[in-house]
C-alpha positions as CSV (number, residue, x, y, z in Angstrom):
1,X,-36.0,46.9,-55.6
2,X,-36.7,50.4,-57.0
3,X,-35.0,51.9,-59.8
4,X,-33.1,55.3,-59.9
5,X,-32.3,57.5,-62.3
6,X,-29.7,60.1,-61.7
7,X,-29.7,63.2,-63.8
8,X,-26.2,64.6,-63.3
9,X,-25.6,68.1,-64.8
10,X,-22.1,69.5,-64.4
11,X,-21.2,72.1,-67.3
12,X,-17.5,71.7,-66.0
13,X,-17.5,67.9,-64.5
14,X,-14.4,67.4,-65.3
15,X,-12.8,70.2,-62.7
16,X,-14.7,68.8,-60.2
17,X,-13.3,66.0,-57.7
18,X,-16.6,66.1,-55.8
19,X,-18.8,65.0,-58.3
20,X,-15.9,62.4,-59.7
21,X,-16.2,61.3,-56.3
22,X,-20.5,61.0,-56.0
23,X,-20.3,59.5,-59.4
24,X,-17.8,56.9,-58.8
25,X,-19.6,55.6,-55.5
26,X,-22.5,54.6,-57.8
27,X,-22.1,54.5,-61.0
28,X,-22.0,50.5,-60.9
29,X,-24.9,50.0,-59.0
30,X,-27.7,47.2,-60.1
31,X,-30.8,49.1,-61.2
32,X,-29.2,52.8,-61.3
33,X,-28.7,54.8,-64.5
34,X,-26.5,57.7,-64.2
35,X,-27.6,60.5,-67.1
36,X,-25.0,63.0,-67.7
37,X,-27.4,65.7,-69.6
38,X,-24.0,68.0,-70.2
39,X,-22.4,65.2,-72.2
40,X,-26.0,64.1,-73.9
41,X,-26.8,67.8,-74.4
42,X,-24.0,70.2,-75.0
43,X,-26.2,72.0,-77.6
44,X,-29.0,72.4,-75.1
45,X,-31.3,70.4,-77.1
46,X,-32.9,68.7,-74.7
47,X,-34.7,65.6,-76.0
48,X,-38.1,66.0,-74.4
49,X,-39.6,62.9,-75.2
50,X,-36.9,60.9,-75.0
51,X,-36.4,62.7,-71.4
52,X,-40.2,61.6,-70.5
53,X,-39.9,57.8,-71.9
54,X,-37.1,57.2,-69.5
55,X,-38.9,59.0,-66.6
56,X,-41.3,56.5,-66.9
57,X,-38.7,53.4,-65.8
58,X,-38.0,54.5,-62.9
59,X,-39.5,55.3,-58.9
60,X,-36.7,57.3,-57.5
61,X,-35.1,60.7,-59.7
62,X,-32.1,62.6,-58.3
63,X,-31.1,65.8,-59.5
64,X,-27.2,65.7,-59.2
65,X,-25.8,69.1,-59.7
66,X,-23.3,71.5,-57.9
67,X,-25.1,74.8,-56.5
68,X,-24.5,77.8,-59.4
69,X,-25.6,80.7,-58.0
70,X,-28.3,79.5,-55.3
71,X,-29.5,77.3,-58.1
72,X,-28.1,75.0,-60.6
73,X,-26.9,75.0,-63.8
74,X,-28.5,76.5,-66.7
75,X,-28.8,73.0,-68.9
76,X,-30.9,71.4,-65.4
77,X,-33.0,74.4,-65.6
78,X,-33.8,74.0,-69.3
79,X,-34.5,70.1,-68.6
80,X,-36.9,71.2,-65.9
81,X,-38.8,74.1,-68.6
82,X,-38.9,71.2,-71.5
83,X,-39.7,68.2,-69.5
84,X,-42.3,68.7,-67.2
85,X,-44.3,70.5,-69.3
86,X,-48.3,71.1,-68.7
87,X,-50.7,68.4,-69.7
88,X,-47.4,65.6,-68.9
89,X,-46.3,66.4,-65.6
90,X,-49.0,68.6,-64.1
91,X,-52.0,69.9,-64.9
92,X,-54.9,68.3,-66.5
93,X,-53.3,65.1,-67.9
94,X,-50.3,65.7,-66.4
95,X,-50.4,62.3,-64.0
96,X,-47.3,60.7,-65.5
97,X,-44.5,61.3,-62.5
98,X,-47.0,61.4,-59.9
99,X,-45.8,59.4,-57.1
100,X,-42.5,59.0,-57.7
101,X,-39.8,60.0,-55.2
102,X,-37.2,63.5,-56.2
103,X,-34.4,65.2,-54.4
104,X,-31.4,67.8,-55.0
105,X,-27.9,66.1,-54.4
106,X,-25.3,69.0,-54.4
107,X,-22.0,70.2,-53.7
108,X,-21.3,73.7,-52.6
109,X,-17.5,75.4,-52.3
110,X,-18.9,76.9,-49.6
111,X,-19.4,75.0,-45.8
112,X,-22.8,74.0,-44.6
113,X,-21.9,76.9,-41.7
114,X,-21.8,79.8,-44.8
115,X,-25.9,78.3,-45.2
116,X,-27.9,79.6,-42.4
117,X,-29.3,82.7,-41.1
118,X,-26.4,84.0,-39.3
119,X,-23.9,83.1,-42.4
120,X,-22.8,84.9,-45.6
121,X,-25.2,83.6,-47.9
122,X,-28.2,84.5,-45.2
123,X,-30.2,81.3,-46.2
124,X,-30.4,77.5,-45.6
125,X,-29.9,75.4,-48.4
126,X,-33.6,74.2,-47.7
127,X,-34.7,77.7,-48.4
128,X,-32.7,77.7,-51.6
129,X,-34.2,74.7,-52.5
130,X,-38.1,75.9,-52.3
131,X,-38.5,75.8,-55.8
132,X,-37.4,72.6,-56.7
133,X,-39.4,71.4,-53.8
134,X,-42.5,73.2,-55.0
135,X,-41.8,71.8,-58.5
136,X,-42.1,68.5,-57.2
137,X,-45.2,69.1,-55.4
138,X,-46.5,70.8,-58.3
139,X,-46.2,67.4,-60.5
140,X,-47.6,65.0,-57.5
141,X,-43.6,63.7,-56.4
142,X,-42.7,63.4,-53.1
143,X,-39.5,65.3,-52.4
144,X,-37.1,64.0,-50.5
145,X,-34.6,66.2,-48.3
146,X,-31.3,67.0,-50.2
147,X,-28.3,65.3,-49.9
148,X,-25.1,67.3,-49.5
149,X,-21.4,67.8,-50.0
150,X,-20.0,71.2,-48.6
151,X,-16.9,72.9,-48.6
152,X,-15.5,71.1,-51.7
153,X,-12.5,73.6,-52.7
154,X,-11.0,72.3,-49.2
155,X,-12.3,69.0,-48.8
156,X,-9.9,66.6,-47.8
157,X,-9.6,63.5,-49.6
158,X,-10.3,61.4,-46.8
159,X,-13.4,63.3,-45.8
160,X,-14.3,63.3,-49.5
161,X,-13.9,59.5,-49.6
162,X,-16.7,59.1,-46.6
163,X,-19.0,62.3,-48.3
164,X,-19.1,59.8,-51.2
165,X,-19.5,57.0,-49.2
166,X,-22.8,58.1,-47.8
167,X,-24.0,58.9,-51.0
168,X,-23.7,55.5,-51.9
169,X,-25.4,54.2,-48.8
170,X,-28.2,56.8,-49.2
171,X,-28.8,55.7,-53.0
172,X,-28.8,52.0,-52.0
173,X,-30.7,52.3,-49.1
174,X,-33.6,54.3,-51.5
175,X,-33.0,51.4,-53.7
176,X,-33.7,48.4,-51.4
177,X,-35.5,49.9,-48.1
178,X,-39.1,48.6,-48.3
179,X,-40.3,52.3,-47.1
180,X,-38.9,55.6,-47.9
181,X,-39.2,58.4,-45.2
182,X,-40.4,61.7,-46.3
183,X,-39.6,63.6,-43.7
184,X,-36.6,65.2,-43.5
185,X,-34.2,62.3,-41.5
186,X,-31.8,61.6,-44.5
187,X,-30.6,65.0,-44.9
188,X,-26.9,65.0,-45.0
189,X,-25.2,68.2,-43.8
């Protein structure tokens, strides 16, 4: 059974009945720690080494956030800058999250339609997500494909309620599965 850690970062969680919902699927899983870095950080200070030491305990990370302007919030971003630092994560010495498994779990207001090529924000989400994929390659993870939750300011709550379903089944079934895919067959739309 592999161990995940979830960094959740949400500056304004509690307006957010998408996230409640992701969080609440499995936030009482065996061998899953949810980290909510706005309520361990509000001052930004991120704890570096205490950041790495729990890096260390687990085989699966997932970066939790919604999508802030084709990115994610500013207190994920400074996680990324402290924590994975040269000589630690990458680099010469930098062998200590090597191996381990990363992907993006988001919400957007907008539909997964308003992400492509022909739609108003011109991209895919995949394309969006380049850098955190290449950050993960950078520091010798595999990145998994994204998980997803669209169209959240009209979501209803039944559709919500299955969204956060799948989440669940997702995180359990990186938890238990004896083989994780890494190609991209567990991206949810």
């Amino acid at each position: 059974m592999r161990k995940i850690l979830v960094l959740f970062a949400h500056p304004k969680y509690e307006h957010s009945d998408a996230n409640h919902a992701l969080i609440q699927s499995i936030e009482n899983l065996e061998n899953v720690q949810i980290r909510d870095l706005y309520e361990l950080y509000p001052d930004f200070n991120v704890n570096k080494q205490e950041e790495q030491e729990q890096l260390f305990q687990y085989d699966v990370i997932v970066w939790q956030h919604p999508f802030y302007w084709y990115s994610c919030p500013p207190l994920l971003k400074q996680w990324i800058d402290l924590v994975l630092e040269y000589g630690w994560a990458y680099g010469p010495g930098g062998v200590y999250i090597q191996g381990k498994y990363i992907f993006n779990a988001i919400t957007t207001g907008g539909s997964t339609e308003v992400y492509s090529h022909k739609g108003r924000n011109r991209y895919t989400i995949s394309e969006f997500l380049r850098p955190f994929e290449q950050t993960a390659k950078l520091c010798g993870m595999h990145y998994l494909p994204y998980f997803h939750l669209g169209g959240t300011h009209r979501i209803s709550e039944p559709d919500l309620l299955k969204k956060a379903d799948e989440y669940r089944e997702l995180i359990i079934q990186l938890r238990d599965s004896e083989l994780i895919p890494i190609e991209p067959n567990l991206q949810n739309h």
